[in-house]
C-alpha positions as CSV (number, residue, x, y, z in Angstrom):
1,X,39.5,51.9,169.1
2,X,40.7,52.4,165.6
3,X,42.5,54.8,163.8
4,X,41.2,57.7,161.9
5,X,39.4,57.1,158.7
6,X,38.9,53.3,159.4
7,X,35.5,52.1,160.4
8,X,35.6,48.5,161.9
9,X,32.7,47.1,164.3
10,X,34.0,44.9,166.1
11,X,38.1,45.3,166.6
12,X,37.9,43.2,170.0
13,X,36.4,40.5,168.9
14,X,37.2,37.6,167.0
15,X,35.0,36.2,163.5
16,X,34.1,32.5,164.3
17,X,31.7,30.8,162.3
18,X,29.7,33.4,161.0
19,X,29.6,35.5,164.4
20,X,31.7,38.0,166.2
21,X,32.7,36.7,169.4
22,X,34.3,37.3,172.4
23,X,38.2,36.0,173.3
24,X,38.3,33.7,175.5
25,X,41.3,35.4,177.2
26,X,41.1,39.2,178.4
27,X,44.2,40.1,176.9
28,X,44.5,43.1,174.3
29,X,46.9,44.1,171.1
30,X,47.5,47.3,171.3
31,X,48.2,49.0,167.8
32,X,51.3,51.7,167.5
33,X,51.8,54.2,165.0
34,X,55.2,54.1,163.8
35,X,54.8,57.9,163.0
36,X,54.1,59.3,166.1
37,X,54.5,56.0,168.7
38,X,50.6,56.7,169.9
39,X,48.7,53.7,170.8
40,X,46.3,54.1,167.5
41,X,44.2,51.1,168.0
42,X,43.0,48.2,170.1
43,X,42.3,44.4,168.9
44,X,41.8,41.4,170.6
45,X,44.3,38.9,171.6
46,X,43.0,35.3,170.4
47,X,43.7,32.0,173.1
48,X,44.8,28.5,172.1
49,X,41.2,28.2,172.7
50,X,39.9,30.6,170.5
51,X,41.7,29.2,167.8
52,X,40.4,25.6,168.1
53,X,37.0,27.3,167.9
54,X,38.3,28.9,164.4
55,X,39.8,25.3,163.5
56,X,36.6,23.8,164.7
57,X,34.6,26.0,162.6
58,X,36.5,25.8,159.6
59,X,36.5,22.2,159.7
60,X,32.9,22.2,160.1
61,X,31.8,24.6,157.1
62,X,34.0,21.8,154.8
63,X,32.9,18.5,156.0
64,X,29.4,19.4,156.0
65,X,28.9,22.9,154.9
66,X,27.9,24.1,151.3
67,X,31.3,25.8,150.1
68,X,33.3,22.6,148.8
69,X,30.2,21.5,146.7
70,X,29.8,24.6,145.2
71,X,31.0,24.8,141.5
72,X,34.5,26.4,141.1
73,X,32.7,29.2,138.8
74,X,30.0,29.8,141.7
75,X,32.7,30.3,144.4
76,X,34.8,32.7,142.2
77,X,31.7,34.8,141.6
78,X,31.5,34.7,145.3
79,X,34.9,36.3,145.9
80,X,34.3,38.6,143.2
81,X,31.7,40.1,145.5
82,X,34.0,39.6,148.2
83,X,36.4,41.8,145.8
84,X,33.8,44.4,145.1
85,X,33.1,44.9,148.8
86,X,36.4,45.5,149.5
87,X,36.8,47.7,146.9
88,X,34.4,50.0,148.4
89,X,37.0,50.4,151.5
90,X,39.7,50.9,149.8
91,X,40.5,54.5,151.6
92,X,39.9,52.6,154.9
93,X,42.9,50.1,153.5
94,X,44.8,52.4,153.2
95,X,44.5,54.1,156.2
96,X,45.0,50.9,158.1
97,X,48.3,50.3,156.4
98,X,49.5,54.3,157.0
99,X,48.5,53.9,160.5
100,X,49.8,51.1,161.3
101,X,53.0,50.2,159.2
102,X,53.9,54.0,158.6
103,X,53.3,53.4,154.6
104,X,53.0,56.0,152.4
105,X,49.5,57.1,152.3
106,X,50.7,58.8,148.5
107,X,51.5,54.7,147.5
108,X,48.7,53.3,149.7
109,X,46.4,53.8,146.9
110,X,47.9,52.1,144.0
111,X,48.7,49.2,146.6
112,X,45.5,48.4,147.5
113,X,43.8,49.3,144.5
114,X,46.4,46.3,143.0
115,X,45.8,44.3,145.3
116,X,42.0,44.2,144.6
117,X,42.8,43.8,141.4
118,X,44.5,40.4,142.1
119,X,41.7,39.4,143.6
120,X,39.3,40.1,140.8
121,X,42.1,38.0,138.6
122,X,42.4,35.2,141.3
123,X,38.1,34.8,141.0
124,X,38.0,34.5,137.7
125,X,40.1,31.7,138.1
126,X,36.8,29.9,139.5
127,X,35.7,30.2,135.7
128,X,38.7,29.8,133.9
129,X,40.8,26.8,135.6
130,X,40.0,23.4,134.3
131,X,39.5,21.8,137.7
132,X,38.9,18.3,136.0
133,X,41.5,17.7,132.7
134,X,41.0,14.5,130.8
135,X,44.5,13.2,130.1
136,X,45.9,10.0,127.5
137,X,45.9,6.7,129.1
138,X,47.3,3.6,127.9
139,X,44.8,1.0,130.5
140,X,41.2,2.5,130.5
141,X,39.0,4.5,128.2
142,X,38.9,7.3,130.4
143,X,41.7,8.9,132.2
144,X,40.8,12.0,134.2
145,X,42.6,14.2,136.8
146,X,40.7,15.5,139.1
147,X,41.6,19.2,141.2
148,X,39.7,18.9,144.5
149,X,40.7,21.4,147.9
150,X,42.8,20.5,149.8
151,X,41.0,21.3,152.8
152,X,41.0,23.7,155.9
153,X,43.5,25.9,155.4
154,X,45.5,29.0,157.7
155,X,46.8,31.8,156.0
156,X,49.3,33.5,158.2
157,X,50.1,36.9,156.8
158,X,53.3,39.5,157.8
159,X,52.8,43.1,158.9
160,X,54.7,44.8,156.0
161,X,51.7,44.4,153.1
162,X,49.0,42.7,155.5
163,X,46.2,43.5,152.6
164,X,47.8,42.6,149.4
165,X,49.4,38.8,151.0
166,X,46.9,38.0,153.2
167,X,44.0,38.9,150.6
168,X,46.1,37.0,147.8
169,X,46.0,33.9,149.9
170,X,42.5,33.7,150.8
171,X,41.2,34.2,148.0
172,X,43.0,31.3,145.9
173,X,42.2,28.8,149.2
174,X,38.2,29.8,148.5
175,X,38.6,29.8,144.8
176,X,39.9,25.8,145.4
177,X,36.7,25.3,147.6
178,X,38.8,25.2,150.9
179,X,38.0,27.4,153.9
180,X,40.1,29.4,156.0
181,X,41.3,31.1,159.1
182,X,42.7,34.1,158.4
183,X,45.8,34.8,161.3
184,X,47.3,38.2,160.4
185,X,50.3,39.8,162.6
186,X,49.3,41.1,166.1
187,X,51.4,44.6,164.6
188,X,48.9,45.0,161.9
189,X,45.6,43.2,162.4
190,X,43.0,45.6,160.8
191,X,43.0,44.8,157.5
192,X,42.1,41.3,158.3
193,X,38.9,42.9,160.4
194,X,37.9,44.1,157.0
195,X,38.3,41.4,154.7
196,X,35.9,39.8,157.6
197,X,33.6,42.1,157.0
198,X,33.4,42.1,153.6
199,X,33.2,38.3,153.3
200,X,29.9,38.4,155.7
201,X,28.7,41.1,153.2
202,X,29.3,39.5,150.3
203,X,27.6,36.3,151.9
204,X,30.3,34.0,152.1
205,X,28.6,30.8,153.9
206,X,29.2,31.2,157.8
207,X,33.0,29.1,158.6
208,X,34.5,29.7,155.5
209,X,36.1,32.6,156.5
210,X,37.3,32.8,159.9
211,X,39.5,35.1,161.8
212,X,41.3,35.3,164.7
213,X,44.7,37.3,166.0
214,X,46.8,36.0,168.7
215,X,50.5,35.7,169.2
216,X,53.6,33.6,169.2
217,X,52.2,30.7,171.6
218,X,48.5,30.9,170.0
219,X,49.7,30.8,166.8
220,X,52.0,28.1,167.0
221,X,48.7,26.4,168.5
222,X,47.0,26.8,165.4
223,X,49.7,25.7,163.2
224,X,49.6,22.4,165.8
225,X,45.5,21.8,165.3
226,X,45.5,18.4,163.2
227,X,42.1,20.1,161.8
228,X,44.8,22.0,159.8
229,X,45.3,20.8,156.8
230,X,47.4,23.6,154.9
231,X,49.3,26.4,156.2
232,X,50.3,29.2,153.7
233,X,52.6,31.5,155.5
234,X,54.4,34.6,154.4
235,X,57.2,35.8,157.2
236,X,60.9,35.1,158.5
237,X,62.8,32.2,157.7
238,X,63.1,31.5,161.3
239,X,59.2,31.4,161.4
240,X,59.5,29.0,158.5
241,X,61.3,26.6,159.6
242,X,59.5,26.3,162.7
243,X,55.9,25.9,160.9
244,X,57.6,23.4,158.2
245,X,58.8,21.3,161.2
246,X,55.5,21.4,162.2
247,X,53.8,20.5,158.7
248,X,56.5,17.4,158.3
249,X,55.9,15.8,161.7
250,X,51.8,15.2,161.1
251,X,52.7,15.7,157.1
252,X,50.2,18.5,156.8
253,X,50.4,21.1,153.7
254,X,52.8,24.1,153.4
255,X,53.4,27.1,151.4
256,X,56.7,28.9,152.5
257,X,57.1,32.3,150.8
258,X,60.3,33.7,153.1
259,X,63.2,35.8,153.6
260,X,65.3,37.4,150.9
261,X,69.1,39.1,150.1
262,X,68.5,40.0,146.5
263,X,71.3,40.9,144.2
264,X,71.5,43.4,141.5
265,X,74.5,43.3,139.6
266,X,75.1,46.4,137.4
267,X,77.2,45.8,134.1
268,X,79.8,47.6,133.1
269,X,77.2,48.6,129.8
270,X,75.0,50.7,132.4
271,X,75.4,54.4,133.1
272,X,76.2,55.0,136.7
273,X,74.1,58.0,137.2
274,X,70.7,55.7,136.0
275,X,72.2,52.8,138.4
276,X,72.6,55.1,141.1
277,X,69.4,56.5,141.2
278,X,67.6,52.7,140.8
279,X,69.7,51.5,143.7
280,X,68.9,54.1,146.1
281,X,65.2,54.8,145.2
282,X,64.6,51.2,145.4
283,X,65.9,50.8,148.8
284,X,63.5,53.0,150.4
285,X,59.9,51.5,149.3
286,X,58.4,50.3,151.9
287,X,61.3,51.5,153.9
288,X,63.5,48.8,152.9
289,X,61.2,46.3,154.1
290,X,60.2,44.0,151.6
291,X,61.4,40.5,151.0
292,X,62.4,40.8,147.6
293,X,64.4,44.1,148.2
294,X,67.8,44.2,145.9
295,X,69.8,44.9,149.5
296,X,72.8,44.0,147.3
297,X,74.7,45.6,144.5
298,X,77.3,44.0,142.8
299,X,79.3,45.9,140.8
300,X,83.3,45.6,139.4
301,X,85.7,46.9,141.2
302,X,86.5,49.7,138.7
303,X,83.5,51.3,138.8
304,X,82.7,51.1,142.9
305,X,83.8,53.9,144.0
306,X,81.9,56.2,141.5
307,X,78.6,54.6,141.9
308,X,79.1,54.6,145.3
309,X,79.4,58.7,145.4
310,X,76.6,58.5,143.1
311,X,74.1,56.2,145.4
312,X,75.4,58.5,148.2
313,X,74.0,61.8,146.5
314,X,70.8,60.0,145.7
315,X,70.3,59.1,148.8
316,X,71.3,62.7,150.5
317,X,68.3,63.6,148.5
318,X,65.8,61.5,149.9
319,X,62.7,63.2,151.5
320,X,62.4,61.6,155.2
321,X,58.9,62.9,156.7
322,X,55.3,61.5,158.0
323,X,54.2,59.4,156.3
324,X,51.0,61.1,155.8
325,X,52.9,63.9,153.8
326,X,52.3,63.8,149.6
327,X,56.2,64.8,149.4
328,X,57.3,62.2,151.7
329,X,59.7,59.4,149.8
330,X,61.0,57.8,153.1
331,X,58.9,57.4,155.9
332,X,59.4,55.3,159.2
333,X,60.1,51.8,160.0
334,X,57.2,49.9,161.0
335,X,57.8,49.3,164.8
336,X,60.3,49.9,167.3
337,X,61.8,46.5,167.5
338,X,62.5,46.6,163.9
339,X,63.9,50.2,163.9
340,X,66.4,48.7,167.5
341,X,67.2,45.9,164.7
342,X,68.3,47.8,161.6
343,X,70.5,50.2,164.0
344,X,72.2,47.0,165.5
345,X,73.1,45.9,161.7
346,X,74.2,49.3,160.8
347,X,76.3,49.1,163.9
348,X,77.6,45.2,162.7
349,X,78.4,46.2,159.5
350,X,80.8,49.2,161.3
351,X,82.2,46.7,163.4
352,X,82.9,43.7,160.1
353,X,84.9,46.5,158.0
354,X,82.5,47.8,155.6
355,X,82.8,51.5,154.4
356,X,79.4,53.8,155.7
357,X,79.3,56.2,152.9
358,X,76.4,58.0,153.9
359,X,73.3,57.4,156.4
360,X,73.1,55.6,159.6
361,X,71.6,57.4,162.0
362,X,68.1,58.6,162.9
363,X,67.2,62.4,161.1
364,X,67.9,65.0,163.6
365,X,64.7,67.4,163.0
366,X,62.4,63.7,163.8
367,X,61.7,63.9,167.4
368,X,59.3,61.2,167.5
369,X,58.6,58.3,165.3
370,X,60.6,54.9,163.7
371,X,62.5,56.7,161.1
372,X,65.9,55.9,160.1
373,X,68.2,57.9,156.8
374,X,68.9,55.9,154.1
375,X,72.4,54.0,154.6
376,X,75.3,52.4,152.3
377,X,77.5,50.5,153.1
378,X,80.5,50.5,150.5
379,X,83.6,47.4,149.9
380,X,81.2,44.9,151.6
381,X,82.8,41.4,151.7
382,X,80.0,39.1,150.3
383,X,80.7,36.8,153.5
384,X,79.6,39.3,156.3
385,X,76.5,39.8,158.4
386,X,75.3,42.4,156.7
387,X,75.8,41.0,152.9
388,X,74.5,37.6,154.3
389,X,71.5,38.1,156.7
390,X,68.3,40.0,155.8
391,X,68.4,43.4,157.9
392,X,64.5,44.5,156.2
393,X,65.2,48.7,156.3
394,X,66.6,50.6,154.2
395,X,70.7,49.4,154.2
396,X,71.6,48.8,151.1
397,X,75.3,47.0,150.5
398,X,77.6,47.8,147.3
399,X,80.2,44.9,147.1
400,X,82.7,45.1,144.5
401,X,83.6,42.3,142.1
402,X,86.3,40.6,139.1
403,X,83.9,40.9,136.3
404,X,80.8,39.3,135.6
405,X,81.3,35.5,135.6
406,X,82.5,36.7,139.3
407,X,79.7,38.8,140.1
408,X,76.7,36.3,139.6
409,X,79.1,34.0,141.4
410,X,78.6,36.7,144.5
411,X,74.6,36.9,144.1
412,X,74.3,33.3,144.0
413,X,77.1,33.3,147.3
414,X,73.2,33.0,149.6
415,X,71.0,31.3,151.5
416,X,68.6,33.1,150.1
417,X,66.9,32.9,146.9
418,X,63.8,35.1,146.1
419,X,65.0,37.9,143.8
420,X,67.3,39.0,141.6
421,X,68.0,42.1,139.2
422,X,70.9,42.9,136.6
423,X,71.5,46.7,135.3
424,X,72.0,46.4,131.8
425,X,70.4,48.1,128.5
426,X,71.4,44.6,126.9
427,X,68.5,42.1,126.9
428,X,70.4,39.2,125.5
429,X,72.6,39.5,128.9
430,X,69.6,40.0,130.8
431,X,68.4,36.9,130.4
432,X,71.5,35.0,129.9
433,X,72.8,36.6,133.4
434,X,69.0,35.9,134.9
435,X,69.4,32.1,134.5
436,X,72.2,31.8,136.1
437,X,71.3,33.7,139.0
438,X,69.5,31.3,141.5
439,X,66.5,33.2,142.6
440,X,62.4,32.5,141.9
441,X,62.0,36.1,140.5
442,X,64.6,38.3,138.5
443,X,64.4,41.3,136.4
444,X,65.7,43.5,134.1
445,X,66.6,47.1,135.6
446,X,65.4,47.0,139.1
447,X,62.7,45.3,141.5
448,X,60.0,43.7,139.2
449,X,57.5,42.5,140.6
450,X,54.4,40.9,139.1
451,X,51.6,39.4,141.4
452,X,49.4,38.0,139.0
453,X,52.6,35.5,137.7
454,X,54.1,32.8,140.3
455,X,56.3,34.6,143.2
456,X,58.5,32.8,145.5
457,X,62.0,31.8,146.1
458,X,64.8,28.7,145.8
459,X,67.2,27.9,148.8
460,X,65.9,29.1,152.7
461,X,63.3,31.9,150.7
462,X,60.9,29.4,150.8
463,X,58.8,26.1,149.3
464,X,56.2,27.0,146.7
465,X,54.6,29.9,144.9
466,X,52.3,32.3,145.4
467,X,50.6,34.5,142.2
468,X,49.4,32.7,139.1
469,X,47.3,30.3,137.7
470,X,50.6,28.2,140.5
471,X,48.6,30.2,143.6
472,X,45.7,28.1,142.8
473,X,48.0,24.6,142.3
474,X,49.2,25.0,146.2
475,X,45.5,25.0,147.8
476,X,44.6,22.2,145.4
477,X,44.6,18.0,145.7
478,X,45.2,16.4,142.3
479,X,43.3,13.2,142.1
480,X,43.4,10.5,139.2
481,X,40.4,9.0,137.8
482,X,40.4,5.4,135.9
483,X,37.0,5.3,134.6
484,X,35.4,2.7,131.5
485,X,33.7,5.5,129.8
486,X,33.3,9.6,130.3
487,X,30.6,10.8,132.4
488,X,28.1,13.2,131.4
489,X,29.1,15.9,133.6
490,X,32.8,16.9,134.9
């Protein structure tokens, strides 16, 4: 069972080794849409067993298999193929994500269709990377490092953009020459069916790309398998710690890309009206849940209470619908949990003090469905729940500060570090204000985001990046070479 418009094969089984196989447990994920709370689709639930078959074949396909020896610019033509296949189901990508997430099926396109791209950028990579550098040495005539993969590797994707991450990190691990078990969320599994497919069709050897979906126990199994030797995981920080324990205790390879409470302070320079409508625009992609949301606006006192009037009409305005509907700016959350979670923040933030100006509460005319209005919060103390812990819907906070020394002084008041924004038409203070700020990404006049340059955060928002030529670094060994003379072929 899948949803409409999305063709998969096999959505109870798991990709092994080449092969679609049978669980070996008889337990079922079954997919909700956050539109209409119908059970949309049906995938399989992967054992501890199933995923030491997925280890074991993994393992297998790079002690002995073909993929590692391959040269770099054979394996990225390889996933350019695998890129060109997928591009070919891009509707079905976007129907997955729609269906299962409640994304916007009128942003689905230039989503995927980015993602792709990405992909496309990440194989040429295979060409384009030096994978052996000769550097200067002081003891031999020949000094060469060396980039070799870094081995078996599990890419564990969240349900929020389960194409664009999960897709991101494959593709780097089988540009390095590693291979991979793909584990995507239980909540949004069917992209990951695809990418399977399209690998087979694009003739990826059989065990370098692997698949499997299983839950909390099953998947803390895999992290466990000593086969593993990198785990590149995109999620909560409470997930991340736990797999980083994990990694430390048999000193296996991690990439952390985490939690956020991003900060956009708006200067006293920038109009209110054009910070109001950035502030509450931005805090409805996605629904509010993306890591690198700007949950947090910073602002001096003088000017709060106006560009808190102003956010309040912008938000007012917002379009809640289906979110299936071309008009539709606001659609639902992505599950019920998560919709029960953002209602017990808003219900925190009453209780710590804050000021609701405007939102709150689930639209009247919805009868059915995860949908939630827009909400601010106004005179947020920087030290409460709701300015401190990431909520991931649509809750934005306005918290009021001195002047500007004192408002960088609040964005960097976090355990988080992954983004960071400052409203100003003055460059110079952009960047001035931007190195201060304590974040791995920060931008100039709202959430920037660039996939194809390094993403990732300081502080409990993780440990690495993602994106870049640096995407390729983390699946990569670098070994030195102390040779007499330079060989004839690198």
């Amino acid at each position: 069972m899948t949803p409409e418009g999305v063709d998969i094969r096999n959505p109870e089984k798991l990709y092994i080794g080449g092969s679609w196989i049978e669980s070996t447990g008889t337990q079922r994920f079954e997919l909700v849409s956050p539109n209409s709370e119908e059970v949309i689709g049906v995938v399989a639930d992967a054992t501890a067993a199933d995923m030491d078959k997925a280890v074991a074949a993994a393992r297998e396909a790079f002690d002995t298999g073909p993929w590692p020896q391959m040269s770099p610019a054979e394996r990225g033509a390889a996933v350019l193929r695998w890129a060109e296949e997928l591009e070919k189901r891009e509707a079905e990508l976007c129907a997955c994500w729609t269906a299962q997430v409640g994304g916007l099926s009128s942003f689905a396109p230039q989503m995927h269709g980015g993602a792709t791209a990405t992909i496309k950028f990440i194989a040429s990579l295979g060409k384009d990377f030096e994978f052996v550098v000769r550097r200067p040495s002081q003891m031999v005539d020949t000094a060469l490092v060396a980039y070799e993969p870094v081995g078996v590797a599990a890419c564990i994707a969240p349900w929020n953009a389960p194409y664009g991450i999960l897709s991101s990190k494959v593709a780097y691990a089988l540009v390095a020459g590693c291979t991979v078990i793909m584990k995507p969320s239980p909540e949004t599994p069917l992209e990951a069916y695809i990418m399977a497919e399209a690998a087979d069709a694009a003739g990826i050897p059989a065990g370098v790309v692997n698949l499997v979906c299983g839950g909390r126990d099953a998947s803390d199994h895999l992290v466990n398998n000593p086969g593993i030797d990198k785990v590149s995981f995109t999620g909560s920080t409470i997930a991340g710690k736990r797999i980083g324990e994990v990694c430390a205790g048999r000193v296996a390879r991690c990439t952390l890309e985490l939690g956020g409470k991003s900060a956009a302070i708006v200067r006293d320079d920038f109009p209110i009206e054009a910070a109001a409508a950035i502030l509450g625009n931005t805090i409805t992609v996605m629904s509010g849940q993306v890591c690198a949301m700007l949950s947090r606006a910073i602002v001096t006192k003088a000017r709060h209470d106006e560009l808190a009037d102003a956010i309040a009409r912008v938000m007012q305005g917002v379009k809640i619908g289906a979110s299936t509907a071309p008009d539709t700016q606001l659609g639902p959350l992505a599950m019920k949990r998560q919709l029960e979670r953002v209602e017990d923040y808003i219900a925190i933030g009453k209780a710590e003090g804050a000021d609701l100006i405007t939102g709150g509460n689930r639209p009247t005319t919805m009868n059915k469905g995860y949908f939630l209005e827009p909400t601010l919060f106004a005179n947020v103390d920087n030290t409460s729940r709701i300015a401190q812990e990431e909520i991931f819907g649509p809750v934005l906070s306005l918290i009021p500060a001195e002047d500007e020394e004192d408002a960088i002084r609040i964005a960097n008041e976090s355990a988080f570090g992954l983004n960071g924004s400052v409203l100003t038409n003055d460059h110079e203070a952009a960047y001035r204000i931007g190195r201060k700020v304590r974040a791995g990404g920060f931008g100039q006049n709202g959430m920037r985001l660039e996939f194809g340059l390094p993403f990732g955060g300081f502080k409990q928002s993780g440990i690495g990046r993602e994106g870049g030529v640096e995407g390729l670094y983390s699946f990569l060994e670098s070994k030195t070479m102390l040779l007499d003379g330079m060989p004839s072929q690198l």
